[in-house]
C-alpha positions in Angstrom: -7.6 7.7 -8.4 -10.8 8.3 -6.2 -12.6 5.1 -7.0 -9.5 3.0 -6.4 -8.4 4.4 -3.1 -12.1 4.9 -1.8 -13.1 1.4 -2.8 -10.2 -0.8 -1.5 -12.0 -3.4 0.7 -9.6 -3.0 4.0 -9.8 0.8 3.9 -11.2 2.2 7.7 -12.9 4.8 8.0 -10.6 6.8 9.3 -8.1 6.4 6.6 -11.7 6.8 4.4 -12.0 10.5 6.0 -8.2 10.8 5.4 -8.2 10.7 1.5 -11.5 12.4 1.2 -10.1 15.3 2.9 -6.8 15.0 0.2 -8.9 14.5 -2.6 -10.7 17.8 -1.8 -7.3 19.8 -2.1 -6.2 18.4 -5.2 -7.6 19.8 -8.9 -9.9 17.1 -10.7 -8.9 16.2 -14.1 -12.0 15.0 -16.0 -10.6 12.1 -18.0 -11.4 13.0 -21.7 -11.2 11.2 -25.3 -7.4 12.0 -25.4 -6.2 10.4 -21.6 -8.9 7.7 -23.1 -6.9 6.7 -25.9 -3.8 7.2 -24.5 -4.9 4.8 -21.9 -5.9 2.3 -24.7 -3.0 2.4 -26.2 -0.9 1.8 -22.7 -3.4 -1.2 -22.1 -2.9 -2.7 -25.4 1.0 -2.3 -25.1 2.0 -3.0 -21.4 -1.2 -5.0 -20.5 -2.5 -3.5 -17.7 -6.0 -2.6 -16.0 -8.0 -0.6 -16.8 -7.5 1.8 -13.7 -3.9 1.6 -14.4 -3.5 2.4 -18.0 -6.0 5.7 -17.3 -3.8 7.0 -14.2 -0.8 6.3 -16.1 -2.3 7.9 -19.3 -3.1 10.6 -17.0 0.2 11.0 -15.2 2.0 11.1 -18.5 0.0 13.6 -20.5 -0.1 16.1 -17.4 3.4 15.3 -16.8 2.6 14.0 -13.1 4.1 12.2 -10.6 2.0 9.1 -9.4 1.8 8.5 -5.7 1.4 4.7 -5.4 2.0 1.5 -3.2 1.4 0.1 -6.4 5.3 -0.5 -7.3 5.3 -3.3 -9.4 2.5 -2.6 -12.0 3.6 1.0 -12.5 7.1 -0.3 -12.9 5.9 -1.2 -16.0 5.8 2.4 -17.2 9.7 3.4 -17.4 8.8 6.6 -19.0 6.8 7.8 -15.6 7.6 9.1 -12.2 6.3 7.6 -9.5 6.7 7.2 -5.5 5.3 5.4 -2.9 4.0 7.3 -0.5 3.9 4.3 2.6 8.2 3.7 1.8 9.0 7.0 0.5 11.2 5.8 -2.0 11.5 7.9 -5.1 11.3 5.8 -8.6 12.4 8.0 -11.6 
């Protein structure tokens, strides 16, 4: 998500200009009432963050892959794809 990659604390601002630049070639999905509560309902299960239960929410309604380095708490969604983009190693 934007605020998530954008606002982590050791980001430079070259890596800053980086995901800008990716973020402007991907579509924007506007998180609605439905991602809401299916991100409530991931929160209340799985006990995640707030950020977390929306991506995932997000991920799963779209039917998305999730590009992480966030292994471990998305781990906790068996029923998503996800990869981590630093490792390159595909999680299915």
């Amino acid at each position: 998500s934007y605020p998530e990659v954008l606002g982590f604390s050791d980001l430079t601002s070259d890596e800053a200009t980086f995901f800008e630049e990716l973020f402007g070639t991907l579509p924007l999905l506007l998180v609605d009432e439905r991602i809401l509560r299916h991100a409530a309902s991931f929160r209340r299960r799985r006990k995640t963050t707030l950020g977390d239960s929306i991506i995932a929410a997000t991920a799963d309604l779209f039917d998305l892959m999730i590009l992480t380095a966030n292994e471990r708490d998305f781990k906790r969604f068996p029923e998503l794809r996800f990869i981590n983009p630093l490792t390159q190693v595909r999680t299915e």
